[in-house]
VEXDREN-2710 file (C-alpha; in Angstrom, 1 decimal):
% VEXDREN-2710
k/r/px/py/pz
1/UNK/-27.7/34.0/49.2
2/UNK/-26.8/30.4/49.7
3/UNK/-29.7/28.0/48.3
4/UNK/-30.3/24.3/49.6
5/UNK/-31.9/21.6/47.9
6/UNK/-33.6/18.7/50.0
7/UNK/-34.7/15.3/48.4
8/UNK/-36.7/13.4/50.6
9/UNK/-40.1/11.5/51.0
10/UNK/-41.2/13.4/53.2
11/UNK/-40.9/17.1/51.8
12/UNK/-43.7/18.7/54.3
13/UNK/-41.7/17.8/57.3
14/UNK/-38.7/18.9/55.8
15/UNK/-39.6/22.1/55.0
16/UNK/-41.3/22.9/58.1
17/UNK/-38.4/22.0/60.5
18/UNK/-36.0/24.1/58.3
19/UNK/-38.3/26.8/57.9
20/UNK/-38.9/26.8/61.7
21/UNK/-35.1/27.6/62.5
22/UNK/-35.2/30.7/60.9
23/UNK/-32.2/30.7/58.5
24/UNK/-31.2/33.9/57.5
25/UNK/-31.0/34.3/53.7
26/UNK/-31.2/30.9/52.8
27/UNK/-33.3/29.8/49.5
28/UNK/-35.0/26.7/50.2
29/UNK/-36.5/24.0/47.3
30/UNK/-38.0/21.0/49.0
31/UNK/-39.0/18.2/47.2
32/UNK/-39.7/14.3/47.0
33/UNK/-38.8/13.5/43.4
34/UNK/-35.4/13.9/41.9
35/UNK/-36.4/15.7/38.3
36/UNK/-39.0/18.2/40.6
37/UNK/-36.3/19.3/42.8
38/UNK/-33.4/19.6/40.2
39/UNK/-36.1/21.9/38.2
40/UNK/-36.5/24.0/40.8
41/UNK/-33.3/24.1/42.3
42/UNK/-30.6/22.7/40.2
43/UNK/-28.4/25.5/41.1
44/UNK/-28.3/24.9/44.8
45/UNK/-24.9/24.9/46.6
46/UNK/-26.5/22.8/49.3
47/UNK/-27.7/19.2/48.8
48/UNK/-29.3/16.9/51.1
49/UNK/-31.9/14.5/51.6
50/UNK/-32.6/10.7/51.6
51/UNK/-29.5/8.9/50.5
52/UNK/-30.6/7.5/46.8
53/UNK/-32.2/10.4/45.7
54/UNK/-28.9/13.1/46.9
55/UNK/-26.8/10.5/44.7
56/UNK/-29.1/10.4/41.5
57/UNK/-29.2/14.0/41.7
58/UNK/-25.6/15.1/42.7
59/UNK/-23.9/14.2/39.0
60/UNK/-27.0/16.8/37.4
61/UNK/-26.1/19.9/39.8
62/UNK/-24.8/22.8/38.9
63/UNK/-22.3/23.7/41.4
64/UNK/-22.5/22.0/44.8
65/UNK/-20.8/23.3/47.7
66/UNK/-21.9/21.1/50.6
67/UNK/-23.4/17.5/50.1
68/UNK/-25.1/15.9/53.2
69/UNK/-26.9/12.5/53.7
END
């Protein structure tokens, strides 16, 4: 099951719009701070989110497959 990890400021919205299209077997941690998201998802093979936060955590996960800004 592929799991994505998405830094922003705005988590809510995030999580709502990608939890609104239905993605099949996808694993979802949403969060706003860097430390909280890589604790809860630090073995995602999907990162993305707002710029400075997907490059402060990229170097700290596991195994990425797919980065997007």
């Amino acid at each position: 099951m592929p799991r994505a990890l998405v830094l922003t400021k705005h988590p809510d919205e995030y999580r709502r719009l990608i939890e609104a299209a239905a993605l099949p077997d996808l694993s979802l941690v949403v969060a706003a701070e860097v430390d909280e998201g890589l604790a809860a998802g630090g073995d995602a093979d999907v990162l993305m989110g707002d710029p400075a936060r997907v490059v402060a955590a990229l170097p700290r996960l596991a195994n990425p497959r797919w980065v997007q800004l």
